[in-house]
Kinemage of the C-alpha trace (Angstrom):
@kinemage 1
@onewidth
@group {chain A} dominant
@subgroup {mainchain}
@vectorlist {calphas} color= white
{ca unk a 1} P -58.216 -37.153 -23.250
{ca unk a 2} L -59.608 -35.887 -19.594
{ca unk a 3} L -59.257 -37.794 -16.649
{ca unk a 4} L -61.926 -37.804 -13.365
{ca unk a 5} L -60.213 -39.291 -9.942
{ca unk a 6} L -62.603 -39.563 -7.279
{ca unk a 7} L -61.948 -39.482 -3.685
{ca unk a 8} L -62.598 -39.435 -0.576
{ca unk a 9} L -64.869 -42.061 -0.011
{ca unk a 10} L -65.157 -45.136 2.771
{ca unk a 11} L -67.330 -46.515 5.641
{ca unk a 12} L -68.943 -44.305 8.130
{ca unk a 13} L -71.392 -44.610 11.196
{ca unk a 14} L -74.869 -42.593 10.412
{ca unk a 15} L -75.007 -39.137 11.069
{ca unk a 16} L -71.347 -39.065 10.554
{ca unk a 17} L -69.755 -37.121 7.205
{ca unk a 18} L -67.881 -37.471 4.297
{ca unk a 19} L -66.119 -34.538 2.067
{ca unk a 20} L -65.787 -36.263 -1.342
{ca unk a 21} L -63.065 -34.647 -3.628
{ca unk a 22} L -63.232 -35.161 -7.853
{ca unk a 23} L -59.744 -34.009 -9.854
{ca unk a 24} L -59.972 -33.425 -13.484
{ca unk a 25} L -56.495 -33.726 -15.230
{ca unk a 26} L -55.555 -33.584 -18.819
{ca unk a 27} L -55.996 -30.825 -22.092
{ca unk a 28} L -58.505 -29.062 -20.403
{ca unk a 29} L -59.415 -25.755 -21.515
{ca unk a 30} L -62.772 -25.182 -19.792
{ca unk a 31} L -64.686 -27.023 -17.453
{ca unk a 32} L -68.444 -25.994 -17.559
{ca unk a 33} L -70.714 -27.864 -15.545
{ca unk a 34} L -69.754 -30.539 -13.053
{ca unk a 35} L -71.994 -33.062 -11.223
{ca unk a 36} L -72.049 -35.931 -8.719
{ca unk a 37} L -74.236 -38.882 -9.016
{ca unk a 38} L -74.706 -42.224 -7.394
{ca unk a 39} L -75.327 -45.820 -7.950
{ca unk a 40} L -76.927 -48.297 -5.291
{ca unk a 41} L -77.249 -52.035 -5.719
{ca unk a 42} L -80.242 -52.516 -7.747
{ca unk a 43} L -81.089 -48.936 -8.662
{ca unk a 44} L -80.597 -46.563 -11.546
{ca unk a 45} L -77.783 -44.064 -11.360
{ca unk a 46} L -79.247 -41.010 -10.233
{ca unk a 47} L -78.128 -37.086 -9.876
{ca unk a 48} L -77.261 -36.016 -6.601
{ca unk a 49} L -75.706 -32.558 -7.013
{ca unk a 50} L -74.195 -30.202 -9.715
{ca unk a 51} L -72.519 -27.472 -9.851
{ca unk a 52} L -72.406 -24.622 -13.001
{ca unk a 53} L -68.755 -22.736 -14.413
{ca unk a 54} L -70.586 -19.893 -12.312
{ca unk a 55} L -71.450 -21.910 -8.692
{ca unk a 56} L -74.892 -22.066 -9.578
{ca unk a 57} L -75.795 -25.248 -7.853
{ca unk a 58} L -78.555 -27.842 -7.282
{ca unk a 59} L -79.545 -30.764 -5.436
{ca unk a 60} L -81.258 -33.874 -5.332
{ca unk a 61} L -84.286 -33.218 -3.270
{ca unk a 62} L -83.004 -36.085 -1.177
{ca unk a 63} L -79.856 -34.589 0.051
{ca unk a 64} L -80.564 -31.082 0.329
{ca unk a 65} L -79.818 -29.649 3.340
{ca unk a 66} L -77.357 -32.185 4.113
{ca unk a 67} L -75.248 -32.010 1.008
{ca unk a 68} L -72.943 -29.416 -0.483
{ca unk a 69} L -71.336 -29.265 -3.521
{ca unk a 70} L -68.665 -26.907 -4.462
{ca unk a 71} L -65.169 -26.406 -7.130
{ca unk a 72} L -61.762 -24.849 -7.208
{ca unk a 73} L -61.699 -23.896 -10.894
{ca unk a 74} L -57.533 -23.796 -9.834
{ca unk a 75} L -57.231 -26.872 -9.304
{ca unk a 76} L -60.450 -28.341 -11.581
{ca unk a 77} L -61.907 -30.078 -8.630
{ca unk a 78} L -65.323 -30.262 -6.898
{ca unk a 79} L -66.086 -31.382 -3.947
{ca unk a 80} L -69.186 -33.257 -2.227
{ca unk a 81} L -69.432 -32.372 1.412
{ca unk a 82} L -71.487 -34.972 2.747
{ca unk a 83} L -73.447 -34.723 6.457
{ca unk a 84} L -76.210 -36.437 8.359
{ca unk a 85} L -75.482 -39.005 6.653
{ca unk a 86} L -77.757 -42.227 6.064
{ca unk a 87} L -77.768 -46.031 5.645
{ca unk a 88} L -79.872 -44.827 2.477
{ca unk a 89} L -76.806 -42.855 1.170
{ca unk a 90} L -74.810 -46.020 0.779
{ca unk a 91} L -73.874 -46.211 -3.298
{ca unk a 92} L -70.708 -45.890 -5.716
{ca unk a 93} L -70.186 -42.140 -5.690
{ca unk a 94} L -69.195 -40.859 -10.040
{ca unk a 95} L -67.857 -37.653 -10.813
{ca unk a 96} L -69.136 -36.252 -13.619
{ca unk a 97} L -67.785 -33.579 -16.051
{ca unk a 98} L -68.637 -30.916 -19.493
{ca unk a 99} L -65.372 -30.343 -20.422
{ca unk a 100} L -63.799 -28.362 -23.227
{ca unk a 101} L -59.868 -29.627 -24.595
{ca unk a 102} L -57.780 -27.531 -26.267
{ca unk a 103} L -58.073 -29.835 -29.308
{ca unk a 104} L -61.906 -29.886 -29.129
{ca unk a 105} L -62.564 -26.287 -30.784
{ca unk a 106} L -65.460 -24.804 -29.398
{ca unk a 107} L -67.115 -28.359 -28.351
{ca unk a 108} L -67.540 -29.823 -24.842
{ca unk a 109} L -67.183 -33.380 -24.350
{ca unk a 110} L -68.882 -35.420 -21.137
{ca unk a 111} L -66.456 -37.377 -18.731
{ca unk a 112} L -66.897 -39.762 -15.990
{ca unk a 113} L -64.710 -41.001 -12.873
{ca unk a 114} L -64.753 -44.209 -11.979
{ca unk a 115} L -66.524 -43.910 -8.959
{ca unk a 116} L -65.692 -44.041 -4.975
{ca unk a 117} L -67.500 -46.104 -2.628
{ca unk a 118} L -69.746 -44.784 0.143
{ca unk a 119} L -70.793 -47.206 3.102
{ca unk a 120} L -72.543 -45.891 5.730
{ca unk a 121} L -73.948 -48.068 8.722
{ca unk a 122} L -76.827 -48.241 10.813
């Protein structure tokens, strides 16, 4: 089994920042893609950022410019760096990971974190 930990979330003033950190743990051989999305009150979960085994990257057109996601294959994190932010940011932050085990063969399996808790006020 793989476990996601997000981090790095809270409450911040607009225009302030954020550096959001995700740690993968467990019988990981491989990590290929890995992705942040977000959740607002009412809305459907949507892709913010993602990032490939190679650092090819992309962005919601929402965020760009503002956003930056990156990943210490070391340490099988990524990271959300987070500026400019808005009140329209505000939403439960969920790591996502493709992630191959060593018991898993040549397969890749989809995790999720539980999610961290932006807030940002106007």
């Amino acid at each position: 089994q793989v476990q996601l930990v997000e981090s790095g979330g809270g409450l911040v003033q607009a225009g302030g920042s954020l550096r959001l950190s995700c740690a993968a743990s467990g019988s990981i051989f491989s990590i290929n893609s890995m992705d942040w999305y977000r959740q607002a009150p009412g809305k459907q979960r949507e892709l913010v950022a993602g990032i490939t085994s190679g650092s090819s990257t992309l962005y919601a057109d929402s965020v760009k410019g503002r956003f930056t996601i990156s990943r210490d294959n070391a340490k099988n994190t990524v990271y959300l760096q987070m500026n400019s932010l808005k009140p329209e940011d505000t939403a439960v932050y969920y790591c996502n990971a493709d992630v191959r085990t060593y018991y898993s063969g040549t397969y890749y399996e989809v995790y999720w974190g539980q999610g961290t808790q932006v807030t940002v006020s106007s």
